[in-house]
N, C-alpha and C positions, 0 to 999 in steps of 0.2 A: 780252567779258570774262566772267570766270567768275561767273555767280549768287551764290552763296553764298558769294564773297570780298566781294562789291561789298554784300550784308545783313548777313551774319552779322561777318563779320569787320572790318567798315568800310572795310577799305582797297581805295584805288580807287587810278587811275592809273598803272598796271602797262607797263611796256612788253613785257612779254608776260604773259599770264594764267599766273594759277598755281590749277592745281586742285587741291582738298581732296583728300585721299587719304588712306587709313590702315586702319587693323582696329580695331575695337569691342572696347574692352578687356572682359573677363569681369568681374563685379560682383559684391563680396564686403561685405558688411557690415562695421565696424571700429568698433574700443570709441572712447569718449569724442565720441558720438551719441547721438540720442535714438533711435537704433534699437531696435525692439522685438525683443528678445530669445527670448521664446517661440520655441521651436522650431516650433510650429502657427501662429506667425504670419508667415513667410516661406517664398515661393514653394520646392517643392522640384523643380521643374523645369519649364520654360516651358509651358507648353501652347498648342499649335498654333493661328492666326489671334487669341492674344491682345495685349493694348496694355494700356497703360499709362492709369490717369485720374487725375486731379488731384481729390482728395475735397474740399470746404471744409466744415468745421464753424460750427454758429452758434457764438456767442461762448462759449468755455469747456469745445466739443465736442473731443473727442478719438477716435483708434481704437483703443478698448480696451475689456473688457467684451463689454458685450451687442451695439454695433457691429462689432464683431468677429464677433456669430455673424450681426448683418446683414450684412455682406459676404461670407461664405461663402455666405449665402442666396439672396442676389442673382450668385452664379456667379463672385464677386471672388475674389482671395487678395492678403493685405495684403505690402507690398513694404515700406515705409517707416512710420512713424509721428512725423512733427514735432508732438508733441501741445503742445509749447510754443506755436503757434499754429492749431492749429486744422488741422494738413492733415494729410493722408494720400495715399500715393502705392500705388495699388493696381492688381493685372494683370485683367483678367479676358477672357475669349473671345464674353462672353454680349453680344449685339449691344442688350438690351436692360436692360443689366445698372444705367446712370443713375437711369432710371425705377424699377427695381425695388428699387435701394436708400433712394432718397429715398421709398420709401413705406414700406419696411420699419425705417427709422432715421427720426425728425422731428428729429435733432439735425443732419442733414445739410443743407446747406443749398444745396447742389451738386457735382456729381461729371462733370467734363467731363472727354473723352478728348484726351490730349497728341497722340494722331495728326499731328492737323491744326493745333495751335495750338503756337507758341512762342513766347517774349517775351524783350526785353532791356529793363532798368530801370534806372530814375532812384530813388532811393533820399531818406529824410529824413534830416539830420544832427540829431539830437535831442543831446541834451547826454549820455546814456548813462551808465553804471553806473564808479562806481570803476575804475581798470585799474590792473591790475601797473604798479610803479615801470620807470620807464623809466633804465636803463645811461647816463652819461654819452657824450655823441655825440665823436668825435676828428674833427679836420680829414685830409683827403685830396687835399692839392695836388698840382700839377703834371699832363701830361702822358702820355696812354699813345701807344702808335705811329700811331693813326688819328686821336687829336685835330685833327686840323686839318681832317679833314672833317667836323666836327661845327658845324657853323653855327647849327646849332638849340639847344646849348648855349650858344654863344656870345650868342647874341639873349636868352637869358633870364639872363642871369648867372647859371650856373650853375658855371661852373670856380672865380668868385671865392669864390661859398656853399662851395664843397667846402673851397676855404682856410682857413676856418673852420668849417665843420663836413661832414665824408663821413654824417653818419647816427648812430646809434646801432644796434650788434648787438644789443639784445633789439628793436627793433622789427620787423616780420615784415609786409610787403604780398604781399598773396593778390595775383596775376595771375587772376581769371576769367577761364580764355581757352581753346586748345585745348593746353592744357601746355605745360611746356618742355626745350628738352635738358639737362636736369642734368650731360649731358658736355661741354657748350662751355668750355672753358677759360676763358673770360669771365666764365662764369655759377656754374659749380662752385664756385668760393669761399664763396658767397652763397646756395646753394640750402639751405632747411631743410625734409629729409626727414620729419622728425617733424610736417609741418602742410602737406605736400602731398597731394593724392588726385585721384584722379580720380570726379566726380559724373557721368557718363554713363551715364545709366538712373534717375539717380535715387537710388543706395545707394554711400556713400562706398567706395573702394579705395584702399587706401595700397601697394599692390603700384608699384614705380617704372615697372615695365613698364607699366601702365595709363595713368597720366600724361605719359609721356614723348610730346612734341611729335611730331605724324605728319605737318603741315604746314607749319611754317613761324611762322606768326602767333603765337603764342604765346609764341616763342622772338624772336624782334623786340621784342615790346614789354616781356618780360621786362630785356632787355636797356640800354632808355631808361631804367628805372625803377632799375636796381641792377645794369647788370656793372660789375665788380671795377675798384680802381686797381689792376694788377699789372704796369702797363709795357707790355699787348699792346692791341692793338683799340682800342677804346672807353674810356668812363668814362661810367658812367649819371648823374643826377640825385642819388643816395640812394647810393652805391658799398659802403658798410658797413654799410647794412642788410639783413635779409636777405630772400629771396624763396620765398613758397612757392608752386608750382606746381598750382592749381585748375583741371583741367580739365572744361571744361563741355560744349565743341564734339564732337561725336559724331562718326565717322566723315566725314559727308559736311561738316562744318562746319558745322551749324544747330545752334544752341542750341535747346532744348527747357526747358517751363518744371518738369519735374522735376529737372532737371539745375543750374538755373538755383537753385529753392530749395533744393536739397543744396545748394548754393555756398556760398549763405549762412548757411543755418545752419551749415555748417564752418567755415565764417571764423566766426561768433559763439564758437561755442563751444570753437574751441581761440586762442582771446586774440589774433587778426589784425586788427592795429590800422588798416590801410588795404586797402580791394581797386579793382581798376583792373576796367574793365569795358567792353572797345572790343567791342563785340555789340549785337544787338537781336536783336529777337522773329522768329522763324523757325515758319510760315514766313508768320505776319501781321507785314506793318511798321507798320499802324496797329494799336493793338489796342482795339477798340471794347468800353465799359464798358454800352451799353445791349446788347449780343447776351449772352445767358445764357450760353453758354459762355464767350465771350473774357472777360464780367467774374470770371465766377470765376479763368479762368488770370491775371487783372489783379491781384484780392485776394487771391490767395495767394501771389503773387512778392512783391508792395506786403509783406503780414505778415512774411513771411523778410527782407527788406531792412529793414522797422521792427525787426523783432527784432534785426538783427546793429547795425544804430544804436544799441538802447539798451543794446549789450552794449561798446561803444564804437570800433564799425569804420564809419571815415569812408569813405563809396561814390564812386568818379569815372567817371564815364562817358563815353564818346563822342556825339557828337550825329548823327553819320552822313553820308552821302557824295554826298545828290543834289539838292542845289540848294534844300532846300525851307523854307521857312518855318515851321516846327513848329508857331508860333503858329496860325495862320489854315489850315488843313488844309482843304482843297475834296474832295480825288479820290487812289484808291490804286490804281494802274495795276501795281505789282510782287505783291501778292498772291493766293493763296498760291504762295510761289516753291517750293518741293517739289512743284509739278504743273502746272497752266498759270494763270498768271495770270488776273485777270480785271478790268475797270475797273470802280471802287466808290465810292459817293458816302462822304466821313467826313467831321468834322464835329469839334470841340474835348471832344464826346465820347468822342473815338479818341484814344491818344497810343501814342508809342516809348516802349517799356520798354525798360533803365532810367532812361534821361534824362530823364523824365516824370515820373518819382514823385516827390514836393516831398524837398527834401532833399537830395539827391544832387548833388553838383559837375557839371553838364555843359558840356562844353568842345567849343567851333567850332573851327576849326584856323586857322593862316596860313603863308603860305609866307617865303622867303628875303628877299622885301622886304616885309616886316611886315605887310599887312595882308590879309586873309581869304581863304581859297584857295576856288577857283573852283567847286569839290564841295561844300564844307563846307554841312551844315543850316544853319540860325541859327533865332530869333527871340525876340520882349521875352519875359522871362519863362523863358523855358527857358535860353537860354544864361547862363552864369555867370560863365568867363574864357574868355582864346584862349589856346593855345598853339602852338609849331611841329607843324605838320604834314604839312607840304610843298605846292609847288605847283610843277610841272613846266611850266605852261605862262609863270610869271611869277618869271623865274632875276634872280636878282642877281648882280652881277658878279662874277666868282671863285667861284662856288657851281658843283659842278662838274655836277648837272642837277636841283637843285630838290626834291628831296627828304631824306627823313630815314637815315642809316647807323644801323644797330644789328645786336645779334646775329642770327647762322640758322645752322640745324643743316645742316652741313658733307653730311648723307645727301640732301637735298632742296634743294642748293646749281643743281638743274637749273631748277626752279622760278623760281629767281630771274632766270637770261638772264642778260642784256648788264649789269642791274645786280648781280651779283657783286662783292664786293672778297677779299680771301686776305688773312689781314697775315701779316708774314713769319713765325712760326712757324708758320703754317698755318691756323689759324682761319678760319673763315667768315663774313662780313657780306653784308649786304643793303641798300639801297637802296630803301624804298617810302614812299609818301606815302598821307595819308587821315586822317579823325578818329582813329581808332584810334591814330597814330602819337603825335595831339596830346595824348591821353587821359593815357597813362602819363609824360609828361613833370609832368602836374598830381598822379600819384602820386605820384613820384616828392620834389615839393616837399611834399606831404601828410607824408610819410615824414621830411622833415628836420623839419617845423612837430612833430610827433609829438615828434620824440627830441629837441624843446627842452623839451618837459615839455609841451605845450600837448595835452591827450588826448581831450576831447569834440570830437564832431566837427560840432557848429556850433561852436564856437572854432575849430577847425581852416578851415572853411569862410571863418569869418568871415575868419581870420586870412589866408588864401591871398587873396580878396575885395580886402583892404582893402591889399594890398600890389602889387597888380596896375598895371602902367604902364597910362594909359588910350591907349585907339586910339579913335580920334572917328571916325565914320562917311568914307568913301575922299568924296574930290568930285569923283572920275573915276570915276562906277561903266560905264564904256563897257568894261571889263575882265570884267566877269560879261553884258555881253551877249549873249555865243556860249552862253552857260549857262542857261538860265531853268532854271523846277523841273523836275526829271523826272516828276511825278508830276500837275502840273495846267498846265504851262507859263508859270507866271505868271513875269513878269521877278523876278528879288532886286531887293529893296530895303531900303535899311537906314535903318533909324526910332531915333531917341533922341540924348543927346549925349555929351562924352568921357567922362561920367560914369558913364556906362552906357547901350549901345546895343544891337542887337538880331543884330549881327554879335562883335561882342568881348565882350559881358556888362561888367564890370566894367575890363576891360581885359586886356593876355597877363599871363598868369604870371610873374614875377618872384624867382627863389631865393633872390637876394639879401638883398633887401627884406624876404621872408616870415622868414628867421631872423631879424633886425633888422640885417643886417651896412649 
């Protein structure tokens, strides 16, 4: 299977791999950022063998001023400026250009190059800042033409919640993801251009061409979270809400942690009351907070992710796809996957961003017969709820192979193989299972909790949390046998009770429940 589907994108269990493909959109700066505007303060054209670093300021440091002429000094040229927390996103060629900034700046407190490091995050749900009144939500019953492959709907009562409510139109869930097709006729209804971009490099683009889905992933989970009632395909979670398309994933499919805080801060700052998040850190899966570099790539995703929380964007993430225990972390056999791995002792030191950072929704997946599919992460403490996420090897009867149907862009409809479906206007669907899948289902319910008026996103949490059916640990774990970690081999094992355990968190998701229906 293809690397950087099975890290970056979560989703595993492919019946045939589908590779990341695409072109690197070109990077234009767009108002309503904290982008710094000085003309002398953005790159005017790449200069050869340079990269990108991740600047962190002490508390209250910015790049502006006399930073600014230490970056130039130090061989940098500033690309970004989030001086709302503390970061800056700058190019430079100079191999020794860390060192020479942090002695020419004492307001720096580190400056590590994105090359090597990427991250995906867990996020805080803090109670956040006032938000625009929320649009009364309408109900969106019945049926479109694929409803009845949707199993994963049906296990969360989700067609009943639509009966009572599809969403509300001003609410808007960012997809962090690798974009999506704005032309799927599923999805086009719901797509809002004005709070899409593409973050790859670092510097927001609202050109559609820049955002527009090159593989696949983006455009699936778009799809769980909000395609349209309109009588074709599907019927997401959230159907009248709408979605904006936040591309983070770079050509190859690795989230990078510039890409990763542009996300965020765009979801802060243009009013994106929930973002979905099936990624991790590329092209470290652990990302250890005692290595000076990876802590800084650590505190300045954690900053942009605290920042869009208290701006009042509830974060959901994925937990990931290889057996492991998040809790209890021994060994990390897949990093860095951009070049050859290598086996490495980590330690509760280390965690998966975003699932990891306090705050953040993180969801284990299950398959067709309720309880936790055979990939999914887990552990106490990090997992939060389950949701559908498919499980191919453990089919319930009538499911027609265990995984999850949602939108795909009809250009990269090769990718998908054997699991393809066409609905009869033509449309394209897909067939794939993994946390990723199970992610945006818990946006998706975030999305209706929101357009009932419910806008902090520890209420939102709480609220999703406290309405979740409980799943008590399996008393047949001879099912996850074939499975141990990927990563230290240790068997799964699931610890706590129906109350909360270390495979379900709190229990699956429930749409129903979560609006009060």
């Amino acid at each position: 299977m293809h690397r950087s589907i099975r890290r970056s994108a979560l989703c595993a269990g492919l019946a045939a791999g589908i590779a990341l493909a695409g072109t690197l959109p070109a990077i234009a700066a767009t108002s309503g950022t904290t982008a710094v505007t000085s003309p002398t303060a953005l790159p005017s054209a790449a200069q050869a063998g340079s990269q990108n670093y991740l600047v962190l300021y002490k508390s209250g440091g910015k790049a502006a001023g006399k930073s600014l002429d230490a970056i130039a000094e130090a061989g940098g040229t500033l690309v970004q400026d989030y001086s709302a927390i503390g970061v800056a996103v700058v190019s430079s060629a100079a191999s020794d250009f860390s060192a020479k900034l942090r002695a020419a700046d004492p307001s720096v407190d580190a400056a590590s190059s994105t090359a090597s490091f990427g991250v995906a995050l867990k996020g805080d749900a803090d109670s956040g800042a006032a938000a625009d009144p929320v649009e009364p939500p309408t109900p969106a019953p019945g049926a479109d033409s694929l409803s009845g492959l949707q199993w994963d709907m049906d296990q969360m009562k989700a067609p009943e919640a639509r009966a009572i409510s599809g969403g509300s139109t001003s609410v808007v869930v960012g997809d962090i993801d690798t974009g999506l097709d704005y032309t799927h006729p599923d999805l086009a209804p719901n797509v809002d251009f004005s709070k899409s971009a593409s973050c790859v490099g670092g510097v927001p683009n609202q050109s559609p061409s820049a955002w527009m889905d090159d593989n696949g992933h983006g455009t699936h989970t778009a799809g769980t979270i909000a395609a349209a009632k309109n009588g074709l395909g599907i019927v997401g979670v959230a159907p009248n809400v709408k979605l904006a398309g936040i591309k983070a994933g770079n050509a190859d499919g690795l989230f990078f942690p510039e890409a990763v805080v542009c996300s965020f801060m765009w979801a802060a700052e243009h009013g994106i009351q929930v973002t979905n998040n099936s990624y991790f850190a590329d092209p470290w899966y652990f990302n250890c907070k005692n290595d000076p570099q990876q802590k800084a790539i650590w505190e300045a995703e954690r900053r942009a992710i605290k920042y869009a929380q208290s701006k009042g964007t509830t974060v959901v993430a994925a937990l990931g796809n290889f057996s492991d225990d998040l809790a209890h972390p021994t060994q990390d056999v897949q990093s860095p996957d951009d070049t050859t791995p290598v086996t490495r002792d980590v330690t509760n030191a280390c965690a998966v961003v975003p699932t990891e950072v306090s705050g953040v929704i993180g969801v284990t997946a299950n398959g067709s017969k309720g309880f936790k599919s055979y990939y999914s992460n887990y552990g106490s403490g990090v997992a939060d709820v389950m949701a559908p996420g498919g499980d191919r090897k453990n089919v319930a009867a009538g499911i027609p192979n265990g995984r999850v149907l949602s939108t795909y862009p009809a250009a990269l409809a090769a990718g998908c193989g054997p699991n393809e479906v066409v609905d009869a206007s033509g449309a394209t669907y897909c067939y794939l299972q993994g946390t990723s899948m199970a992610s945006p289902h818990v946006a998706g319910v975030a999305a209706l909790v929101v357009s009932s008026g419910v806008t902090s996103p520890g209420a939102v949490a709480a609220r999703i949390g406290g309405t979740a059916d409980a799943v008590p640990c399996p008393t047949d774990m001879s099912v996850y046998a074939a499975n141990p970690s990927v990563d230290n081999g240790a068997p799964q094992v699931c610890t706590g009770g129906a109350g909360y355990n270390s495979f379900a968190g709190k229990g699956r998701v429930n749409a129903l429940a979560a609006i009060g229906g």
